[in-house]
C-alpha positions as semicolon CSV with decimal commas, in nm:
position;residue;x (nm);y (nm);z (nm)
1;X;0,000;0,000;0,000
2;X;0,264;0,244;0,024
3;X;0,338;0,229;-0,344
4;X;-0,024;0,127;-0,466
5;X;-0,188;0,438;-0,502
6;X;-0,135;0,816;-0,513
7;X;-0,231;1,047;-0,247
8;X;-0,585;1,105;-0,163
9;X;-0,740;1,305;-0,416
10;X;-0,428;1,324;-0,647
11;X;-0,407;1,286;-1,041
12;X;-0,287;0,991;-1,219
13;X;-0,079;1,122;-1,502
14;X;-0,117;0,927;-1,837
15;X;-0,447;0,833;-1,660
16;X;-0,702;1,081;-1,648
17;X;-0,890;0,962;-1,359
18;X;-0,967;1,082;-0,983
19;X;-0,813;0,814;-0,742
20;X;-0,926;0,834;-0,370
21;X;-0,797;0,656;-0,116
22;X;-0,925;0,499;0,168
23;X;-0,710;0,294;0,470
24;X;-0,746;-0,026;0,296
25;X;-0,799;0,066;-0,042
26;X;-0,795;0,284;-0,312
27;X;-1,108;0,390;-0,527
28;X;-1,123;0,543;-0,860
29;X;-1,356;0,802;-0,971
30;X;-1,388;0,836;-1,373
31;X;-1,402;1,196;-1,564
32;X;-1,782;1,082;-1,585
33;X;-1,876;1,046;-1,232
34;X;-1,636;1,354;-1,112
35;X;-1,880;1,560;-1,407
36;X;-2,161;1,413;-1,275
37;X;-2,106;1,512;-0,883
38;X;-2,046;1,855;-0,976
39;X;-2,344;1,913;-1,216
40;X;-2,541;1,769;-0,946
41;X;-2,413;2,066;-0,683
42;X;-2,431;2,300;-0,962
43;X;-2,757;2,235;-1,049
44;X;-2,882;2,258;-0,666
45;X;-2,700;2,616;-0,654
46;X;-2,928;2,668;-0,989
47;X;-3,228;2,570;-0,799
48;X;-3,188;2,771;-0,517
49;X;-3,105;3,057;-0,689
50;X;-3,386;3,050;-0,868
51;X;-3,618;3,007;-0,571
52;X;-3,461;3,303;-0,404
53;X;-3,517;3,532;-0,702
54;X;-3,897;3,404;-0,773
55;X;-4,207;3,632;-0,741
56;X;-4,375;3,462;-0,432
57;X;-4,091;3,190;-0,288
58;X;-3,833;3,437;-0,298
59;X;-3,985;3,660;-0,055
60;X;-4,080;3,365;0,198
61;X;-3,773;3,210;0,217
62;X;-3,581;3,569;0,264
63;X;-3,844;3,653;0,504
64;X;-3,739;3,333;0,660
65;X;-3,405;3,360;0,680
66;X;-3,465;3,726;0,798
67;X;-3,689;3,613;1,073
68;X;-3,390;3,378;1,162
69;X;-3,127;3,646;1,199
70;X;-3,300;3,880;1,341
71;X;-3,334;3,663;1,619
72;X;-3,783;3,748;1,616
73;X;-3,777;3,412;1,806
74;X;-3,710;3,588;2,103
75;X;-3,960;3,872;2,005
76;X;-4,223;3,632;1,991
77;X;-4,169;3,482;2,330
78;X;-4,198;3,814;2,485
79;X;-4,502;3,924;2,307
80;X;-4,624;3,641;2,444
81;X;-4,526;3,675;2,821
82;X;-4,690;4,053;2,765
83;X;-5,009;3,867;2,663
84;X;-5,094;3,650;2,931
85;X;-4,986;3,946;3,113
86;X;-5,255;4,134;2,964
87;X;-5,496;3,888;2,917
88;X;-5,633;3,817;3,284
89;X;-5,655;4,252;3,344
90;X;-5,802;4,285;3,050
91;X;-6,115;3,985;3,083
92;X;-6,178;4,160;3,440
93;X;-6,179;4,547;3,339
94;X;-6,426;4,422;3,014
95;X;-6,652;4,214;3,300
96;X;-6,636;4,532;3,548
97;X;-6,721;4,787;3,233
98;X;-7,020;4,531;3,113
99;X;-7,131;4,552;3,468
100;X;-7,200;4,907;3,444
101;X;-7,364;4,887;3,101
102;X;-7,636;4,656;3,165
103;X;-7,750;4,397;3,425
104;X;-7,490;4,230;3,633
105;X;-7,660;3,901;3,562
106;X;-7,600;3,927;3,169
107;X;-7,238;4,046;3,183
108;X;-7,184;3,751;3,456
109;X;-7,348;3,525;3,159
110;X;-7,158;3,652;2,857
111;X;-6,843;3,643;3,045
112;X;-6,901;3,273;3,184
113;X;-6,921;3,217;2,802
114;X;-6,640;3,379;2,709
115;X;-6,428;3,226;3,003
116;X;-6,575;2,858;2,921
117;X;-6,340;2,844;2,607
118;X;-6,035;2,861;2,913
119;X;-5,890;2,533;3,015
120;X;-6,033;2,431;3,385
121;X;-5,795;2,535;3,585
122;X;-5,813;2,896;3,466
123;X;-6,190;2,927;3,497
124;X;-6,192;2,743;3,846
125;X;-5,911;3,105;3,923
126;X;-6,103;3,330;3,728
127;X;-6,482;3,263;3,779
128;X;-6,474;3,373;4,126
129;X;-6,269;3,659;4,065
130;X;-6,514;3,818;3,756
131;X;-6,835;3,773;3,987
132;X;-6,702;3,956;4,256
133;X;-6,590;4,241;4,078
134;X;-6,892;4,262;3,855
135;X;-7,069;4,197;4,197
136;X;-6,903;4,504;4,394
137;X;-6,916;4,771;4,140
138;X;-6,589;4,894;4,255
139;X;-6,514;5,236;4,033
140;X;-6,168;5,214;4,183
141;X;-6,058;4,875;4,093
142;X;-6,247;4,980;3,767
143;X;-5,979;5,236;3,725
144;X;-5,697;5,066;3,842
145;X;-5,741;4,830;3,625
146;X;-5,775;5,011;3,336
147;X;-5,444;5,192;3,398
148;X;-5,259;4,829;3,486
149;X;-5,421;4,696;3,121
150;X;-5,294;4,998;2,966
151;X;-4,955;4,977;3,097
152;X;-4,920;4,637;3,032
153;X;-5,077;4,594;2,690
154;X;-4,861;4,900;2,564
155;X;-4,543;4,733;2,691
156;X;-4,647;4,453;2,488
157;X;-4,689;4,688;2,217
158;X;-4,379;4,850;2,247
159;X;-4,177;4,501;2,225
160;X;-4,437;4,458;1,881
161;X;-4,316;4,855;1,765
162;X;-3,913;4,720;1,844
163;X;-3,976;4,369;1,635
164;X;-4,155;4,542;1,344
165;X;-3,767;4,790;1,312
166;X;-3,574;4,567;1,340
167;X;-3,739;4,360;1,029
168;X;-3,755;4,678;0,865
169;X;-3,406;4,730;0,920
170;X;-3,446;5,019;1,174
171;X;-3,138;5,022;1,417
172;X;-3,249;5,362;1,610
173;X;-3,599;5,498;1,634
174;X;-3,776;5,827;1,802
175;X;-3,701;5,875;2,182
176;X;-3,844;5,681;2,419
177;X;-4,118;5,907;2,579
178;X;-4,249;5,919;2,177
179;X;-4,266;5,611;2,168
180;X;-4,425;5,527;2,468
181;X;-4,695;5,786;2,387
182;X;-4,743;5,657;2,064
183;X;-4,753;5,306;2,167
184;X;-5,047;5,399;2,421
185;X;-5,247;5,551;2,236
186;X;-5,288;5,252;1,930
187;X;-5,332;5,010;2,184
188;X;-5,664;5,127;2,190
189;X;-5,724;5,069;1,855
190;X;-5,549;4,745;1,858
191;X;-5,764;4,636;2,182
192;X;-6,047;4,728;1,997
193;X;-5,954;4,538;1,676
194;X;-5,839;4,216;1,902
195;X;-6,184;4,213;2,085
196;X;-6,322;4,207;1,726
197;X;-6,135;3,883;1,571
198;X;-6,146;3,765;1,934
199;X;-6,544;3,795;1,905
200;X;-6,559;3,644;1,572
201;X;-6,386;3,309;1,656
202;X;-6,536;3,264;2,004
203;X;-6,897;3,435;1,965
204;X;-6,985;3,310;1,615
205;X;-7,077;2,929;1,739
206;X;-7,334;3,082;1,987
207;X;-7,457;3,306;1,650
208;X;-7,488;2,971;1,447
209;X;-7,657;2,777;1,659
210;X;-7,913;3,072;1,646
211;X;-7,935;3,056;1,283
212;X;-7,950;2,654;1,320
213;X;-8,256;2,678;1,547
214;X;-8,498;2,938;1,327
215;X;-8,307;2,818;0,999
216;X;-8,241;2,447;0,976
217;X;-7,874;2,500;0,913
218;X;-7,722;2,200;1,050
219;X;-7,392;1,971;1,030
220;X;-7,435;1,962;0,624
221;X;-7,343;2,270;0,626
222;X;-7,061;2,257;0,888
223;X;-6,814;2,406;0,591
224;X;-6,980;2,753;0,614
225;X;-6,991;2,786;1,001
226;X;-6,595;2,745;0,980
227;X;-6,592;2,978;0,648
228;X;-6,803;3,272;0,829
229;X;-6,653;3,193;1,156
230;X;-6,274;3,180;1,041
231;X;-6,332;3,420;0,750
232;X;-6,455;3,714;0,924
233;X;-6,151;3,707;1,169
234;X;-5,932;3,671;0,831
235;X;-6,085;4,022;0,746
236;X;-6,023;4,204;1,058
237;X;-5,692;4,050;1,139
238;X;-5,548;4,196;0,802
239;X;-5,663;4,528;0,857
240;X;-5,561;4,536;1,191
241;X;-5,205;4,383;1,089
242;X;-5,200;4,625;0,833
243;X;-5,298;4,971;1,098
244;X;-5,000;4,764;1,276
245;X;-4,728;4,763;1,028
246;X;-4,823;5,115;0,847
247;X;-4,828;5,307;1,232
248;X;-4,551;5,173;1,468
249;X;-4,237;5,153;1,302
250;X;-4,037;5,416;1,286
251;X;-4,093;5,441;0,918
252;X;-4,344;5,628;0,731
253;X;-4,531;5,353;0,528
254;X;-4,849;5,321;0,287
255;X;-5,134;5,101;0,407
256;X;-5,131;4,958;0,107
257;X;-4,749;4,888;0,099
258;X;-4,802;4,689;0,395
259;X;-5,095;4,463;0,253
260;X;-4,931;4,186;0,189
261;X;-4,761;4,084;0,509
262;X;-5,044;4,155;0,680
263;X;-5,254;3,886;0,435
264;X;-4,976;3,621;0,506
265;X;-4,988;3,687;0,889
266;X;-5,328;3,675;0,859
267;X;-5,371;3,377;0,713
268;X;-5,114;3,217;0,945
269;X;-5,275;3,311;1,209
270;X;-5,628;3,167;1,127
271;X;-5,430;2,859;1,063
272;X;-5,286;2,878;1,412
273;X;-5,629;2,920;1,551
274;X;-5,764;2,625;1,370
275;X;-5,484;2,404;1,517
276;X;-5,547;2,516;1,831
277;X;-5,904;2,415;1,846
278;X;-5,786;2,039;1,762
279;X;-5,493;2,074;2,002
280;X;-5,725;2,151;2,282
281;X;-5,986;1,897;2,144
282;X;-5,713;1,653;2,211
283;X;-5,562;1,798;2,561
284;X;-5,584;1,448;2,685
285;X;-5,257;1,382;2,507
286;X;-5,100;1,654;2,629
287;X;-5,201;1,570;3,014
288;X;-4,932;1,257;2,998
289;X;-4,655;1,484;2,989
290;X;-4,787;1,817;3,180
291;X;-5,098;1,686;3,361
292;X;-5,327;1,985;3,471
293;X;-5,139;2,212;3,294
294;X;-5,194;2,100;2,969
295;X;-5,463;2,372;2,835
296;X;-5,224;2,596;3,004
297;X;-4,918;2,493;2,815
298;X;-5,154;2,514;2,476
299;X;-5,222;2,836;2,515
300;X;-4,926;2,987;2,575
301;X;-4,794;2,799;2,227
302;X;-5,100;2,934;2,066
303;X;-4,992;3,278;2,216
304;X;-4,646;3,256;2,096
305;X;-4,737;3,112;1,728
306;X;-4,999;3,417;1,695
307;X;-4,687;3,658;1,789
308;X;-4,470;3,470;1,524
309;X;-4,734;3,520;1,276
310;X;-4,764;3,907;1,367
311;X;-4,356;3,931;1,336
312;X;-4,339;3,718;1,035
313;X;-4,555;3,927;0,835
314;X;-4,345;4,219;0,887
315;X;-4,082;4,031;0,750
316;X;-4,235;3,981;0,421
317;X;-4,334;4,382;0,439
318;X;-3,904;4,445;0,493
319;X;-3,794;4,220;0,200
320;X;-4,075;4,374;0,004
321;X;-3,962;4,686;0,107
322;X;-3,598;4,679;0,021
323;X;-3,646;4,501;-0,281
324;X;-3,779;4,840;-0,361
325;X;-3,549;5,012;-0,231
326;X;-3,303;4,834;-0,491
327;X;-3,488;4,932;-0,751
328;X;-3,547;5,359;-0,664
329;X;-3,136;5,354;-0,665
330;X;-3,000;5,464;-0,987
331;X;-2,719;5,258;-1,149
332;X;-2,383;5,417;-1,155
């Protein structure tokens, strides 16, 4: 063997062929299957080229590899933590504020029907809690929990403002005390918006079954209760996406610029709500490896996959945008 064979990748001369050598043996490639490995890698280049530079997969998969190195991963888990922050204050000032609107009984009703879609453990925590305060009437709790909603939600909103710049490529925005003003006052737009889509996924069943009593629609037509129920939250989550991408950034932007990451986001998310309804349908799976806390655990993934979805179409907006970009600047 020490005289057998070249070195390991070395030429033969008078013998155009690859040899390659192993410990016990030495293996030769021919011209043919050296061509072949290399159209093989140069075709794959080709490929993904290609994809990188087509109309529709080119922006996903930048937009993907955007949303890696931009490290949103970590955006998303905090959006998250600010929404089960949020959450709780929020269901308690909108039971206290019902409370004053009509009879106690019927915002005790429509909030045991809101709550029901929890996972036990959080109704058997928050049932007691909504009764009592739409029980008491308290104006001060009332307020105070307005103004610890409204802190909290536009903290949330402020990690959504500094994930939307940095996927538009924003390294330093207005000062802080803008921002937080800014930041406070669209998350009462936003709220307003998410109590929309939030109605239309959770309140539409009660609003079929309505329609299935004085109309006859029943499970034939089981397609159209997920269409309107589904589709209708696909309509206001895109324009409130799109209020969201064209307003917080530090970046003047069109509504219409920002259309199509808030479609994909969108559409992502109603995709993420779907899955969650057969996730929770089958918690008992779930219960073998976190027991009680399995609705709790699916919702907080369902809370972070609806932040990915928000971040991701920003994403799409930032590649859209600099491809633009690319194209105002003149060649020299």
């Amino acid at each position: 063997m020490k005289m057998g064979c070249a070195a390991m990748g070395s030429v033969l001369v008078g013998n155009p062929t690859l040899t390659l050598c192993g410990r016990m043996q030495c293996k030769t490639l021919s011209p043919l299957t050296s061509r072949s490995m290399n159209q093989v890698r140069h075709f794959i280049q080709s490929l993904w080229h290609a994809a990188l530079h087509a109309p529709g997969l080119g922006v996903v998969l930048r937009a993907m590899r955007n949303y890696i190195l931009h490290q949103s991963a970590n955006q998303a888990g905090s959006l998250a933590f600010s929404s089960v922050l949020a959450m709780f204050p929020l269901l308690i000032l909108l039971s206290a504020s019902a409370g004053y609107l009509g009879k106690p009984g019927d915002a005790a009703d429509l909030v045991s029907r809101v709550v029901g879609y929890a996972p036990q453990m959080v109704r058997d925590v928050m049932q007691p809690v909504i009764q009592q305060v739409i029980a008491q009437r308290n104006q001060a709790l009332l307020a105070v929990g307005f103004l610890v909603t409204l802190w909290t939600a536009s903290s949330g909103m402020q990690a959504i403002r500094s994930a939307l710049n940095r996927a538009y490529g924003i390294e330093r925005g207005m000062p802080f005390w803008k921002a937080r003003i800014k930041v406070t006052l669209f998350t009462v737009v936003v709220g307003a918006g998410i109590l929309l889509a939030f109605s239309s996924v959770v309140v539409m069943p009660y609003v079929w079954l309505v329609l299935a009593e004085n109309l006859g629609a029943g499970k034939e037509t089981l397609w159209l209760r997920h269409s309107v129920r589904y589709g209708s939250a696909f309509l206001v989550l895109v324009l409130l996406y799109a209020l969201m991408y064209a307003w917080l950034p530090d970046v003047r932007a069109r509504l219409l610029t920002v259309l199509p990451g808030a479609v994909v986001g969108a559409a992502l998310w109603v995709g993420a709500a779907a899955t969650l309804s057969y996730t929770l349908r089958t918690a008992g799976n779930l219960a073998l490896i976190y027991g009680s806390f399995a609705g709790v655990v699916a919702t907080l993934v369902f809370l972070y996959i609806s932040a990915t979805t928000l971040i991701f179409g920003a994403e799409i907006n930032g590649v859209l945008r600099a491809a633009a970009a690319q194209r105002r600047v003149p060649l020299e």
